[in-house]
DOZAFI-794118 format. One record per residue (C-alpha): x, z, y; residue number from 1; residue in one letter. Coordinates in steps of 0.1 Angstrom, whole numbers. Example, Ala and Ser with C-alpha at 12.3 -4.5 7.8 and 13.67 -1.06 7.14 Angstrom:
// DOZAFI-794118
pt c1 123&c3 78&c2 -45&n 1&res a
pt c1 137&c3 71&c2 -11&n 2&res s
//
This chain:
// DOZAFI-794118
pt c1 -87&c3 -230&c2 -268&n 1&res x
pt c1 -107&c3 -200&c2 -276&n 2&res x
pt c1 -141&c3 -213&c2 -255&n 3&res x
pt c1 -135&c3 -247&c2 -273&n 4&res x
pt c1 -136&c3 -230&c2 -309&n 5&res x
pt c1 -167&c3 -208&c2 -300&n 6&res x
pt c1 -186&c3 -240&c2 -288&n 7&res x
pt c1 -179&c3 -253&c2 -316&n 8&res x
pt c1 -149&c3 -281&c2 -320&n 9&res x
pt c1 -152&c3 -315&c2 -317&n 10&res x
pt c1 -175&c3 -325&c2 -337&n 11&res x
pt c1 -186&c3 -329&c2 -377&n 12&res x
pt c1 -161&c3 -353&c2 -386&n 13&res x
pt c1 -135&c3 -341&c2 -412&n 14&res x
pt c1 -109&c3 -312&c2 -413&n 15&res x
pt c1 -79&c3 -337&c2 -406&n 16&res x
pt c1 -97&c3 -357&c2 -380&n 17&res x
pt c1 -104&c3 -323&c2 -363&n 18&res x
pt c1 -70&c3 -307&c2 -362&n 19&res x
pt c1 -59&c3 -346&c2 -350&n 20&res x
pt c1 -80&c3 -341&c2 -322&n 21&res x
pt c1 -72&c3 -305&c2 -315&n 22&res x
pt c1 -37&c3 -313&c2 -317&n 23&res x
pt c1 -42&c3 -342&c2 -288&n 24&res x
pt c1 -63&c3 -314&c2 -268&n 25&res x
pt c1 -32&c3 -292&c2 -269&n 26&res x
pt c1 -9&c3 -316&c2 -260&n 27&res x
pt c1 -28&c3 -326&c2 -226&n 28&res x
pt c1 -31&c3 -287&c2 -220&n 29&res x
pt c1 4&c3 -279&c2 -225&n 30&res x
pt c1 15&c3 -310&c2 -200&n 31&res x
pt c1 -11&c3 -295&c2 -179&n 32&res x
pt c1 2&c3 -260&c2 -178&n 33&res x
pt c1 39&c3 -271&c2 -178&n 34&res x
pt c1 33&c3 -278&c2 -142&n 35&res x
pt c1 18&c3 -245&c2 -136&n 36&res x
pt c1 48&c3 -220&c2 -132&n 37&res x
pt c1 19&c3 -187&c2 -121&n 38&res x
pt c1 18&c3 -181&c2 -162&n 39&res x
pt c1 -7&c3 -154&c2 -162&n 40&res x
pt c1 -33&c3 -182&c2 -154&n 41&res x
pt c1 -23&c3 -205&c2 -183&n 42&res x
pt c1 -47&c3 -190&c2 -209&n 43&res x
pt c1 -76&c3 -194&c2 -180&n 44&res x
pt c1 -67&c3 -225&c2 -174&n 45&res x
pt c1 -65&c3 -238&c2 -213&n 46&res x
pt c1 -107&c3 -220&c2 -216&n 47&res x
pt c1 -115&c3 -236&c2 -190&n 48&res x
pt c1 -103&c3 -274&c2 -194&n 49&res x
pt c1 -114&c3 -268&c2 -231&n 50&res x
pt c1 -150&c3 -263&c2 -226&n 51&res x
pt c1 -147&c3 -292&c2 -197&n 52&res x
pt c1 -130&c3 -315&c2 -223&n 53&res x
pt c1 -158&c3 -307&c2 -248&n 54&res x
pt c1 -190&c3 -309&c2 -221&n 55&res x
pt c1 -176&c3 -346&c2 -216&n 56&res x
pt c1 -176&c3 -355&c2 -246&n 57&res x
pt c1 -210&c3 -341&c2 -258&n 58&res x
pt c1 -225&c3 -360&c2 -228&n 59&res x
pt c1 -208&c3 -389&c2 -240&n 60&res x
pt c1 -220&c3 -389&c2 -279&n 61&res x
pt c1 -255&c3 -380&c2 -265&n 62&res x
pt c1 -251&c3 -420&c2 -250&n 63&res x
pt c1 -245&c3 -428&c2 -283&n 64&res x
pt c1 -206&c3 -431&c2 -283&n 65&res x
pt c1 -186&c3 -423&c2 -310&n 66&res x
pt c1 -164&c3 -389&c2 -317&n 67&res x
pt c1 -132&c3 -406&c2 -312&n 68&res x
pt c1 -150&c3 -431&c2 -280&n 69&res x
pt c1 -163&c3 -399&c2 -267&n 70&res x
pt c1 -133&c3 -381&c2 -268&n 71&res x
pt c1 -110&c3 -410&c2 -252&n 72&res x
pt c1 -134&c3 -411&c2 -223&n 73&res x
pt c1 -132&c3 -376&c2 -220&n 74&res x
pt c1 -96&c3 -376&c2 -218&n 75&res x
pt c1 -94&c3 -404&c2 -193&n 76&res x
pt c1 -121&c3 -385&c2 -174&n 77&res x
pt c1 -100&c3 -355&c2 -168&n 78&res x
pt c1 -74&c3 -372&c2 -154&n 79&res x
pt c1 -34&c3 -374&c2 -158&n 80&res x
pt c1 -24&c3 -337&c2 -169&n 81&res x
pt c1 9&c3 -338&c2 -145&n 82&res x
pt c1 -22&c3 -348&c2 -116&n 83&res x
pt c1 -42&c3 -320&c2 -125&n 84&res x
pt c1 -7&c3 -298&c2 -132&n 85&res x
pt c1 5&c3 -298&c2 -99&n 86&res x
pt c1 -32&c3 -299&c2 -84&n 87&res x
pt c1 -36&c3 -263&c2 -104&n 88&res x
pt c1 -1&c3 -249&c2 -93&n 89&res x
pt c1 -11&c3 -256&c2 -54&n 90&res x
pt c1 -40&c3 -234&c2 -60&n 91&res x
pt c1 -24&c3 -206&c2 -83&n 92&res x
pt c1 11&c3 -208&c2 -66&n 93&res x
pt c1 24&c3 -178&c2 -49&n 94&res x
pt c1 14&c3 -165&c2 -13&n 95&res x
pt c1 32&c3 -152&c2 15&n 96&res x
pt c1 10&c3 -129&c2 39&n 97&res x
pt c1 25&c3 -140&c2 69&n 98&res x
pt c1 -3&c3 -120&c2 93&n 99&res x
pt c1 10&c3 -87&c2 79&n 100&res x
pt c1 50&c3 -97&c2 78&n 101&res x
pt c1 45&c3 -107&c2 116&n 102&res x
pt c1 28&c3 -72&c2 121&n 103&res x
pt c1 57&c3 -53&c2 106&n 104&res x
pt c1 82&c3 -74&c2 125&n 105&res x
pt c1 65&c3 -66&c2 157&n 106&res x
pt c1 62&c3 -30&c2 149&n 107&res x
pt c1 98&c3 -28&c2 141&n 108&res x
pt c1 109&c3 -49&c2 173&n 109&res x
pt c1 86&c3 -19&c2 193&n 110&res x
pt c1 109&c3 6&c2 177&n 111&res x
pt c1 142&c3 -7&c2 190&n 112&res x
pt c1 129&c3 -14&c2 221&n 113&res x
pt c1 115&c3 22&c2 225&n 114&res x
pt c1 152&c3 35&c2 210&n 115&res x
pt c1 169&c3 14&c2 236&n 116&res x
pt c1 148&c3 29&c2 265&n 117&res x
pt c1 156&c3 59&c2 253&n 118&res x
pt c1 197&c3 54&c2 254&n 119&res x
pt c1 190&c3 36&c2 286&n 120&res x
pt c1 174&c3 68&c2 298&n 121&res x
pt c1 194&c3 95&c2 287&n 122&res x
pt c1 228&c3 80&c2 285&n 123&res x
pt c1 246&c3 112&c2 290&n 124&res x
pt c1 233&c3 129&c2 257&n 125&res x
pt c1 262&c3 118&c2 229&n 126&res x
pt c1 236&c3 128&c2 207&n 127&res x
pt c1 212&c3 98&c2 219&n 128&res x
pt c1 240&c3 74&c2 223&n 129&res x
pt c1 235&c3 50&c2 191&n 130&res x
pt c1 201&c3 57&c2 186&n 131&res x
pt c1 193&c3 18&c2 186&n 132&res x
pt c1 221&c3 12&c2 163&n 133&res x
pt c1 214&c3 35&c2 137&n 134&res x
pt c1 174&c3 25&c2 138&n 135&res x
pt c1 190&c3 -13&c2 133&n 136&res x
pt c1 206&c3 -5&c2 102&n 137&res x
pt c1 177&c3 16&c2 89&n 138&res x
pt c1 157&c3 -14&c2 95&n 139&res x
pt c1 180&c3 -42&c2 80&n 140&res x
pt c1 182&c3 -18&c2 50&n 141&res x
pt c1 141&c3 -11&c2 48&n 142&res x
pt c1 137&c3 -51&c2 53&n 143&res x
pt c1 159&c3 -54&c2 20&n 144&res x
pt c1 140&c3 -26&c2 -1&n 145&res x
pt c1 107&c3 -44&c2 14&n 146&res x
pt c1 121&c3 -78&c2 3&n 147&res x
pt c1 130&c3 -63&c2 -33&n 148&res x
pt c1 99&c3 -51&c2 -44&n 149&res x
pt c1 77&c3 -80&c2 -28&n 150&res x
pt c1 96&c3 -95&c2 -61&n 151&res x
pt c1 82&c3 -67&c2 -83&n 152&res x
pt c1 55&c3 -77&c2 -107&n 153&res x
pt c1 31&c3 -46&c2 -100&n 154&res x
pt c1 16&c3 -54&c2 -131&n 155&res x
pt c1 46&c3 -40&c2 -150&n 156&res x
pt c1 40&c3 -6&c2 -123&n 157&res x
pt c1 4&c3 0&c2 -138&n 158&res x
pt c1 24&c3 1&c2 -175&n 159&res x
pt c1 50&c3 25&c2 -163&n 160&res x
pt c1 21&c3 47&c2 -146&n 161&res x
pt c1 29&c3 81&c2 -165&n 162&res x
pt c1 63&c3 71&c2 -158&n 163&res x
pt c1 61&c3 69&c2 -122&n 164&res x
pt c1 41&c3 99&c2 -120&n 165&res x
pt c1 66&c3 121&c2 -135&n 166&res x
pt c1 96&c3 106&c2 -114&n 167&res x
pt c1 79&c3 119&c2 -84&n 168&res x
pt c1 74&c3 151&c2 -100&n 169&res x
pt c1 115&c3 151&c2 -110&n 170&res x
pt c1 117&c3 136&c2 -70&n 171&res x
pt c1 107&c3 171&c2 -57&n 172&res x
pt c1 123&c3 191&c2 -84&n 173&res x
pt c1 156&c3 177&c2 -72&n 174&res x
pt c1 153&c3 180&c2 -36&n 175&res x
pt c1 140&c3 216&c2 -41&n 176&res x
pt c1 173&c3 223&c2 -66&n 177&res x
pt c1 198&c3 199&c2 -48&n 178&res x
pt c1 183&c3 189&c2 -15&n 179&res x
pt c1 201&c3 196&c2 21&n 180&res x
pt c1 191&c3 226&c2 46&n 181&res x
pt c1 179&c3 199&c2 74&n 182&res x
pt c1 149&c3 210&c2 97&n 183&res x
pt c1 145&c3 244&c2 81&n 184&res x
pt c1 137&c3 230&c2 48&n 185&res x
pt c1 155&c3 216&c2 13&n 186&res x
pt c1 134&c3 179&c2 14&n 187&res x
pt c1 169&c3 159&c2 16&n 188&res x
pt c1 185&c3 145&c2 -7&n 189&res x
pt c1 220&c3 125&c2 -1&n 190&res x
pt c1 233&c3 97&c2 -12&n 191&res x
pt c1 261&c3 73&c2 4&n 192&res x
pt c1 262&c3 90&c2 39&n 193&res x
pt c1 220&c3 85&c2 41&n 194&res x
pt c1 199&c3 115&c2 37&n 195&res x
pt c1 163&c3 109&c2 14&n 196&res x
pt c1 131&c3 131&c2 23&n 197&res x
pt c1 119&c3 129&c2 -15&n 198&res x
pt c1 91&c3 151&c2 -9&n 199&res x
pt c1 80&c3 131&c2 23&n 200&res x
pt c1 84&c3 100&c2 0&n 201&res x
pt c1 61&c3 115&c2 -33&n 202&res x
pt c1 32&c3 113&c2 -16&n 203&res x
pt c1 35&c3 72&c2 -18&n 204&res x
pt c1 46&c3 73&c2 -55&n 205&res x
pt c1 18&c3 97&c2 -68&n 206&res x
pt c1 -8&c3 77&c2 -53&n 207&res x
pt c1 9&c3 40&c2 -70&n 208&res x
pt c1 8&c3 60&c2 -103&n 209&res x
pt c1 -28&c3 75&c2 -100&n 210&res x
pt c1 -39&c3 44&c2 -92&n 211&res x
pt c1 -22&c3 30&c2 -123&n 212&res x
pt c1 -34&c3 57&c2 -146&n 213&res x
pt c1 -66&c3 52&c2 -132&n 214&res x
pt c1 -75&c3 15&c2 -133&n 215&res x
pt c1 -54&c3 13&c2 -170&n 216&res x
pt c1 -73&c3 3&c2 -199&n 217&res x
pt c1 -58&c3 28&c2 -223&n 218&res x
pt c1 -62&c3 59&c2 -201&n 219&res x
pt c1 -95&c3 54&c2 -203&n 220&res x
pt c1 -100&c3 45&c2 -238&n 221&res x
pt c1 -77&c3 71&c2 -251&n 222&res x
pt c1 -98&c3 101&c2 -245&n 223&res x
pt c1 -136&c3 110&c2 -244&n 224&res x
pt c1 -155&c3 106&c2 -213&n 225&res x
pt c1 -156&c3 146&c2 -202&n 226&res x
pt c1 -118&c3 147&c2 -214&n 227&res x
pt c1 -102&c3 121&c2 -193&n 228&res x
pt c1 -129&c3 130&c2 -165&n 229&res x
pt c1 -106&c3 166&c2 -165&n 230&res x
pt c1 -70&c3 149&c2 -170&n 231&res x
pt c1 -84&c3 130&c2 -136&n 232&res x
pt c1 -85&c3 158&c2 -118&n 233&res x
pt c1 -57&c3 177&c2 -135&n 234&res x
pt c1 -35&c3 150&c2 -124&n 235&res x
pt c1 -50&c3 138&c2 -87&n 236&res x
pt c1 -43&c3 188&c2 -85&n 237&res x
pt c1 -7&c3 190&c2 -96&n 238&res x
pt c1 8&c3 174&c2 -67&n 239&res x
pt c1 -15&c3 190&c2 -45&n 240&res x
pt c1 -5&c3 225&c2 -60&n 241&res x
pt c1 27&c3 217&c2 -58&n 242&res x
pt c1 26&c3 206&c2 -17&n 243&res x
pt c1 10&c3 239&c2 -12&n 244&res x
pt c1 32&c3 263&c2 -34&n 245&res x
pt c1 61&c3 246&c2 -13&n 246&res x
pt c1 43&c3 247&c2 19&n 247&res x
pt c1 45&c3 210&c2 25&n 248&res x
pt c1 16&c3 209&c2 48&n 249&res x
pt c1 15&c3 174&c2 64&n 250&res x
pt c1 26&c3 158&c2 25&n 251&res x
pt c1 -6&c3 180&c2 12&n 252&res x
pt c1 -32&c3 166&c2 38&n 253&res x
pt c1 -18&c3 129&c2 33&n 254&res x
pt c1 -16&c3 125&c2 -2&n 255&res x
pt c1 -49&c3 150&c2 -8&n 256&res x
pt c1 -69&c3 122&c2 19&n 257&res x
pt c1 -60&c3 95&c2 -1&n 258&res x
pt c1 -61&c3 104&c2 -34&n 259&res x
pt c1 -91&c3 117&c2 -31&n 260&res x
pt c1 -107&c3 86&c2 -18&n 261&res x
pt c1 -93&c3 64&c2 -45&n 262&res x
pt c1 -107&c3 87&c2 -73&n 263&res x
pt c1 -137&c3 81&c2 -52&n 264&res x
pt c1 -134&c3 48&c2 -49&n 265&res x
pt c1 -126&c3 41&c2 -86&n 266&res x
pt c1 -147&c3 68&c2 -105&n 267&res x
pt c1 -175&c3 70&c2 -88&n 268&res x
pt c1 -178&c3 104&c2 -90&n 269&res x
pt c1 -187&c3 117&c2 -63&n 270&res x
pt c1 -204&c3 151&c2 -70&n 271&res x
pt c1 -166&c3 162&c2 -83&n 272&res x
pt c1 -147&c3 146&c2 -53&n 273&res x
pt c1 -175&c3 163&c2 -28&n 274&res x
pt c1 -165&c3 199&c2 -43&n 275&res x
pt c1 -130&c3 189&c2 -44&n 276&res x
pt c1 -134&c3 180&c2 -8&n 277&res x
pt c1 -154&c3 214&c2 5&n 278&res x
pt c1 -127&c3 237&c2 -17&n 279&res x
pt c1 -98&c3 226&c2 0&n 280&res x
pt c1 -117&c3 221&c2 35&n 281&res x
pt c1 -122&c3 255&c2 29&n 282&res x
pt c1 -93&c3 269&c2 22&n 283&res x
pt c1 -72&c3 250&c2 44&n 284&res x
pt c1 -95&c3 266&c2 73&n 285&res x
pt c1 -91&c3 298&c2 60&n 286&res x
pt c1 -55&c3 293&c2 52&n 287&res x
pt c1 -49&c3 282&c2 91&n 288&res x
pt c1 -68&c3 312&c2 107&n 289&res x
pt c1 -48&c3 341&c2 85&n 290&res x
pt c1 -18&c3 319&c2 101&n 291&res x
pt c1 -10&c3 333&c2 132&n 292&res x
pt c1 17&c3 306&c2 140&n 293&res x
pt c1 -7&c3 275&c2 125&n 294&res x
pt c1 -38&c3 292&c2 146&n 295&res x
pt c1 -22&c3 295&c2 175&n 296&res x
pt c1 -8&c3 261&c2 175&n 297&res x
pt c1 -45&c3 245&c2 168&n 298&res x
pt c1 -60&c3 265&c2 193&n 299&res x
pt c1 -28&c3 256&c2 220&n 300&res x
pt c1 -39&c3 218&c2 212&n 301&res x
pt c1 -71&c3 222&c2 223&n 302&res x
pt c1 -66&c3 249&c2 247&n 303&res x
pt c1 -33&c3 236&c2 269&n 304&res x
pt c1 -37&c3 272&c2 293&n 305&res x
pt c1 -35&c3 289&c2 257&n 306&res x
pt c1 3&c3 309&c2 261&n 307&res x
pt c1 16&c3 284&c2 283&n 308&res x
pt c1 48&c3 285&c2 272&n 309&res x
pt c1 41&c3 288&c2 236&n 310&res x
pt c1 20&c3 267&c2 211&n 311&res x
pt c1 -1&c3 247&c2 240&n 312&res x
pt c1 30&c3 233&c2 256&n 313&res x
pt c1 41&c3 206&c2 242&n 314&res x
pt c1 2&c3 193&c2 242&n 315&res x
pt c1 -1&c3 202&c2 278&n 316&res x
pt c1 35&c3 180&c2 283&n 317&res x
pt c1 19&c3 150&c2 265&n 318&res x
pt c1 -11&c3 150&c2 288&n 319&res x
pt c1 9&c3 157&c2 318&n 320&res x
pt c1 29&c3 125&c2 304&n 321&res x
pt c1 0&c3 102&c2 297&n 322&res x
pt c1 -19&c3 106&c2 324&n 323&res x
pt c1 10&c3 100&c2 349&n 324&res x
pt c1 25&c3 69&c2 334&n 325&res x
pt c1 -5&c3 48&c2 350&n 326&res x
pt c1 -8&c3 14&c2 340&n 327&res x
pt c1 27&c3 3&c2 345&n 328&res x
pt c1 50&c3 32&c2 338&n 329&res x
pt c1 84&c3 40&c2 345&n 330&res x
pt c1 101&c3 10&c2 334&n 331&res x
pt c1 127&c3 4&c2 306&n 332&res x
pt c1 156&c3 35&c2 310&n 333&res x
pt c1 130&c3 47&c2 342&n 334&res x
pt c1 111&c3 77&c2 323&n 335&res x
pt c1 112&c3 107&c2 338&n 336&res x
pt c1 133&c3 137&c2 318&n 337&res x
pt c1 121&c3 164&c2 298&n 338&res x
pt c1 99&c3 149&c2 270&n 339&res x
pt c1 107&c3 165&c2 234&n 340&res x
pt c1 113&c3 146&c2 207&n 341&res x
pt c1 110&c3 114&c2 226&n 342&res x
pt c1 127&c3 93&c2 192&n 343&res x
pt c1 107&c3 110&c2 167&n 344&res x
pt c1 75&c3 126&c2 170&n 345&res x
pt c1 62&c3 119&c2 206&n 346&res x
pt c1 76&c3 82&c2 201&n 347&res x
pt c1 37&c3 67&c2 212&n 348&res x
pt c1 38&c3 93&c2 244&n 349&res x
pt c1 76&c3 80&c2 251&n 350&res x
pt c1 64&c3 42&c2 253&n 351&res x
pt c1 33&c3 49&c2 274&n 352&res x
pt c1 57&c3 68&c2 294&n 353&res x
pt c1 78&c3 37&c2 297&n 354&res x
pt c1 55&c3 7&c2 295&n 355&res x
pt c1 23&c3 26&c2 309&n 356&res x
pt c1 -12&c3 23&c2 302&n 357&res x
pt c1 -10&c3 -18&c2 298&n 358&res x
pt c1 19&c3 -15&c2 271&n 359&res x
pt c1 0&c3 15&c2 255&n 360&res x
pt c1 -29&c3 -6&c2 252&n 361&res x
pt c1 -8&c3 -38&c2 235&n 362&res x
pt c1 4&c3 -12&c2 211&n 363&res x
pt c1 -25&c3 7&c2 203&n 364&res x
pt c1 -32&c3 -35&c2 193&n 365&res x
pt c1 -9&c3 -42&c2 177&n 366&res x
pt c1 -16&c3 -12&c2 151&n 367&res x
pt c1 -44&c3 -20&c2 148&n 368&res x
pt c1 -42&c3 -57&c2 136&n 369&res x
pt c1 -15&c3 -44&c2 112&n 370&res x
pt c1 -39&c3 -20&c2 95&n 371&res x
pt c1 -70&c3 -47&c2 95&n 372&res x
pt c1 -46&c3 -70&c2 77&n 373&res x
pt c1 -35&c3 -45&c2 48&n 374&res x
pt c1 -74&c3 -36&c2 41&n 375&res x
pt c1 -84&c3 -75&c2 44&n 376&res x
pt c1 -60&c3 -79&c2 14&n 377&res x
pt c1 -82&c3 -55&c2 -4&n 378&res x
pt c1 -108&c3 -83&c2 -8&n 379&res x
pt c1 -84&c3 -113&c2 -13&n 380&res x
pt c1 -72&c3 -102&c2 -47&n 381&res x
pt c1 -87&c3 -103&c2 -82&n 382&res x
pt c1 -68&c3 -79&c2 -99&n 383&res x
pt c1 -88&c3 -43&c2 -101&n 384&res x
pt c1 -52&c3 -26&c2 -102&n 385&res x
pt c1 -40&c3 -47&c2 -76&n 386&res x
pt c1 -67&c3 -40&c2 -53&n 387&res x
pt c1 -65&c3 -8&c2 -55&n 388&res x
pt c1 -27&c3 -2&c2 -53&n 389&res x
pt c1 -30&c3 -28&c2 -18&n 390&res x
pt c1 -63&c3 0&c2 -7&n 391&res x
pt c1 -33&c3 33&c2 -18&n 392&res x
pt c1 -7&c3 20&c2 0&n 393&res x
pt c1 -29&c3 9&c2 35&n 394&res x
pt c1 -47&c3 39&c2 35&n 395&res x
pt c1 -12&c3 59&c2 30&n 396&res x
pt c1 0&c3 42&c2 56&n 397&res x
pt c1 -33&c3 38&c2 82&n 398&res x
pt c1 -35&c3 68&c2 83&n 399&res x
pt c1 -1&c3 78&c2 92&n 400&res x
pt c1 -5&c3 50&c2 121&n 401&res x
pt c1 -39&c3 69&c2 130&n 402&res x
pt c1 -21&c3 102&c2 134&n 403&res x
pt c1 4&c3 91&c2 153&n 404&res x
pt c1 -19&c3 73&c2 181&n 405&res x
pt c1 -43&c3 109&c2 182&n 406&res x
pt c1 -14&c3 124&c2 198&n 407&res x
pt c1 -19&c3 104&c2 227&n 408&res x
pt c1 -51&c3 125&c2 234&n 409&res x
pt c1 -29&c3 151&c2 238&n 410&res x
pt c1 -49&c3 175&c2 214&n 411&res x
pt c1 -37&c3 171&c2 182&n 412&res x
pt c1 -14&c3 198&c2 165&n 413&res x
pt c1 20&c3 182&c2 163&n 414&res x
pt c1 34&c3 189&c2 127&n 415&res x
pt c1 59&c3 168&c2 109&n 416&res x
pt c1 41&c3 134&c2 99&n 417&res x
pt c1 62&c3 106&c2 112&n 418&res x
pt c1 52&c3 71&c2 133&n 419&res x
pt c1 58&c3 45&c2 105&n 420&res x
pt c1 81&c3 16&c2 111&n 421&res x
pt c1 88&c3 31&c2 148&n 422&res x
pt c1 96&c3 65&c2 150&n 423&res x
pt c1 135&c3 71&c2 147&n 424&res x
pt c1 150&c3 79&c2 110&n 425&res x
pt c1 150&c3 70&c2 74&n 426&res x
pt c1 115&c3 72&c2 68&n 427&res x
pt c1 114&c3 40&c2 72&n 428&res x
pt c1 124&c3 25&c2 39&n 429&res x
pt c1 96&c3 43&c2 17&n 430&res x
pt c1 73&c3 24&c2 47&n 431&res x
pt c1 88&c3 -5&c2 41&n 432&res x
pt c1 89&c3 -5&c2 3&n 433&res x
pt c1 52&c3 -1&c2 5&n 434&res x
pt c1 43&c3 -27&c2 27&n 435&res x
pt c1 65&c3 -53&c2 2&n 436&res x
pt c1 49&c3 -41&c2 -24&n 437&res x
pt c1 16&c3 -44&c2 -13&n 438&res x
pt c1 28&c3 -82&c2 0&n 439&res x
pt c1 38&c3 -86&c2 -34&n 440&res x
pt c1 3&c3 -78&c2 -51&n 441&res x
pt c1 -12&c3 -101&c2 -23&n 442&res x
pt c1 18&c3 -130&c2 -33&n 443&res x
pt c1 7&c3 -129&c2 -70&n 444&res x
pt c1 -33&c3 -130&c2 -55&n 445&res x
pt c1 -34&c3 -163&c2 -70&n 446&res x
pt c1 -14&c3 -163&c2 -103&n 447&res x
pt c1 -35&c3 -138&c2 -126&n 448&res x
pt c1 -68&c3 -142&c2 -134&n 449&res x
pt c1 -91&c3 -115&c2 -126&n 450&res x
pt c1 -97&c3 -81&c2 -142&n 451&res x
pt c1 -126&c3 -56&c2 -151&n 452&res x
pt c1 -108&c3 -23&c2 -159&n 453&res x
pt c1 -128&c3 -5&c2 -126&n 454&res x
pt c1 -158&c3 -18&c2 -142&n 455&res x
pt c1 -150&c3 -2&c2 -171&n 456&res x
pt c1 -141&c3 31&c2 -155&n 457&res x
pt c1 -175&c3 28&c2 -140&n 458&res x
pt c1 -196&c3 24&c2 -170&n 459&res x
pt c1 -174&c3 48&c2 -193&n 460&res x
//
C-alpha cells in the first residue's frame, strides 16, 4: 500500500469513501497474497498491484468514469485475486537446482567407484578393506547435512554474522585445546566415533560470516567510512594470523584466496586488497625459501631428478602414472601397485590410473560443469547477500576442485588440501553443507525481492 499512498489514494472523494475503498483494495491484496506462501515477496507484491490498481483507474476517470465506475473496472481488470494468487506463487515458488544436485551426485558416484577399485586392487591390505563402506556412510551422512541446510533461511546467517565468526574462532580454539594427535597435528575433534577437522572446516565458516558482515546494512552504517574500512581488514587478518601462527598452510592459502576476492568483490577497494595481496605474496615466498623442507618440496615438483628419493618423488610417481595409463587404463581392480595415498590425495592420479586418459578426460568434465553451475547461480539471484554467499562457497570449493586436478601435471607440491566430494574421509560433510547451502540461497532465488546493501557498501 505504501506506492498507492504516495501516488496519492483514490481519489478526492471523502475520508469514509476513501478508507471504504482502501479497505476493498486490501481485501483483494490479502486474497491475492494468501495464495503466495514465498512471504518475503508479499510487501512487493501489495506496491506493485497498488500502483496497477490505481493507473487503471486514473485511465478510467480520465474517460470520464466515475471514482467508484473507475474503481470497479479496475478491479475487474485485474482479475480474480486467487487467478493472480497462484499465477504469483508459480513465479515466486521455491527452486530446486537440479544441474548442480546431478553434479554432486555424479561426483559422489566417482568416489565410490574410485574406493571400490581401490579394495578391488589391493584386497590384501586390511587397512583398505571397507574403504567403499565407510566413504558410503560419509556420504549418506553429508547428503543429510546437505539436505538440512538447503532448508536454512540464509537470510537469518547474514543476522547471526558476528555470531558465526566467532564460532569459527571457538572451532579452532577447541581443536587446538581438545583436538586428537591424527596426522602429526591437533585439527580433530571427536564426536560419536567420527573425527571433525575444525580447522580444515573454518575456512568455509569465516568466509559465510565475512560475507555476512560485509553485505549487512548495520556493519556498514554503524561506523565511519575509514573505521569500518579498518574493522574490514582487521577481521578478513585474524584468521589469516591465526592459520599462520598454527602453521596451517593449505587452510591459510584457501581462505586468504577467497577472502580476499570477496572484499574485492564487494568493497571495491582495490588499492588495499592489491597491498594485501603483494604482502602475503611476499612473505609466503620468503617464508618457503628459509624452509628447507617446503623449498625443497617446491623445487622436487618442478624438478622430479631433484633428490630422487626425497621431495621430487612422489611428483616423479604421478607422472610416471599418468603418462602410462594411456587412454584406457588398467581397468577396475587392474592398477598397477605402489601409488601413495591412492584414497586420499592422489585420488585424480588413481582414476586416470584406472580409467585412463578417456575417463580422466570425463572427469576433468564433469568438474568442470559442477563448478560452471555454482558461479551461474551467482547471476540468478537478487539478493546481494545471497550472491555473494553462493560466489564464497563456489570459489571455496572451485578452487579446491582446481587444486586437486593440477596434480595431474605432476608438478604441484602435494600438501594437505583434499579432493572435495571424492577423496576418502570426513571432509566431506563441510563439502556438502556448503553446496546445500548454496542450493538453498538459489531455492529462495525467487521468494525475496531484491536487495541494495553492495550498492551501499559501494557508495559509503
Amino acid at each position: 500500500m505504501e506506492s498507492f499512498q504516495r501516488r496519492g489514494g483514490f481519489g478526492t472523494g471523502g475520508g469514509r469513501r476513501m478508507m471504504e475503498q482502501r479497505k476493498k483494495l486490501d481485501n483483494y491484496l490479502d486474497r491475492v497474497c494468501a495464495e503466495v506462501r514465498a512471504k518475503g515477496m508479499h510487501r512487493e507484491i501489495r506496491e506493485e498491484l497498488s500502483g496497477h490498481f490505481q493507473d487503471l483507474m486514473l485511465e478510467r476517470q480520465q474517460l470520464g468514469a466515475t471514482e467508484e465506475e473507475a474503481q470497479q473496472y479496475a478491479i475487474a481488470q485485474m482479475g480474480d485475486p486467487q487467478v493472480i494468487g497462484r499465477d504469483l506463487h508459480r513465479i515466486h515458488k521455491p527452486r530446486i537446482p537440479w544441474g548442480l544436485l546431478t553434479a554432486v551426485m555424479m561426483l559422489s558416484a566417482v568416489s565410490l567407484l574410485g574406493m571400490g577399485a581401490i579394495e578391488a586392487g589391493t584386497s590384501f591390505n586390511p587397512a583398505l578393506s571397507d574403504l567403499t563402506m565407510r566413504q558410503t556412510v560419509y556420504i549418506i551422512l553429508g547428503i543429510a547435512v546437505m539436505t538440512g541446510m538447503y532448508f536454512v533461511n540464509f537470510k537469518l546467517l547474514q543476522r547471526a554474522s558476528g555470531f558465526i565468526y566467532a564460532a569459527a574462532l571457538m572451532a579452532i580454539v577447541a581443536s587446538l585445546l581438545l583436538g586428537q594427535l591424527i596426522n602429526g597435528n591437533r585439527h580433530y575433534v571427536g564426536f560419536l566415533g567420527l573425527y571433525f577437522d575444525l580447522v580444515g572446516y573454518s575456512p568455509y565458516i569465516f568466509v559465510v560470516a565475512l560475507t555476512g558482515i560485509w553485505t549487512s546494512h548495520s556493519f556498514m552504517l554503524k561506523w565511519r567510512r575509514r573505521t569500518r574500512e579498518l574493522a574490514e581488514v582487521a577481521l578478513l587478518l585474524l584468521p589469516a594470523v591465526i592459520y599462520a601462527a598454527i602453521r596451517s598452510l593449505p587452510e591459510l592459502v584457501v581462505y586468504l584466496a577467497v577472502s580476499l576476492t570477496l572484499y574485492v568483490w564487494i568493497t571495491r577497494r582495490w588499492i588495499t586488497a592489491g597491498l594485501m595481496v603483494i604482502t602475503f605474496v611476499s612473505g609466503g615466498a620468503i617464508y618457503v625459501w628459509n624452509n628447507l623442507n617446503l623449498r625443497d618440496r617446491v623445487i622436487g615438483a618442478i624438478n622430479h631428478n631433484y633428490m630422487l628419493n626425497g621431495p621430487g618423488y612422489l611428483n616423479r610417481r604421478i607422472h610416471e602414472t599418468i603418462t602410462s595409463a594411456g587412454w584406457r587404463g588398467y581397468g577396475f581392480g587392474g592398477a598397477e601397485e605402489g601409488l601413495p595415498y591412492a584414497y586420499s590425495d592422489l585420488f585424480p592420479v588413481f582414476l586416470v590410473q584406472c580409467f585412463g586418459w578417456a575417463g580422466g578426460m570425463l572427469f576433468i568434465a564433469a568438474v568442470g560443469w559442477f563448478v560452471l553451475k555454482m558461479i551461474s547461480y551467482t547471476r540468478a539471484v537478487r539478493d546481494t547477500y545471497g550472491r555473494m554467499l553462493i560466489l564464497a562457497l563456489a570459489l571455496m570449493l572451485a578452487i579446491r576442485l582446481a587444486y586437486g586436478l593440477s596434480i595431474l601435471s605432476g608438478r604441484m607440491p602435494i600438501t594437505a588440501i583434499p579432493f572435495p566430494f571424492l577423496s576418502y574421509g570426513q571432509h566431506v560433510f563441510i563439502e556438502f553443507a556448503a553446496v546445500g547451502l548454496l542450493m538453498g540461497v538459489y531455492r529462495r532465488k525467487d521468494m525475496l525481492p531484491a536487495d541494495t546493501s553492495l550498492d551501499l557498501t559501494m557508495d559509503a
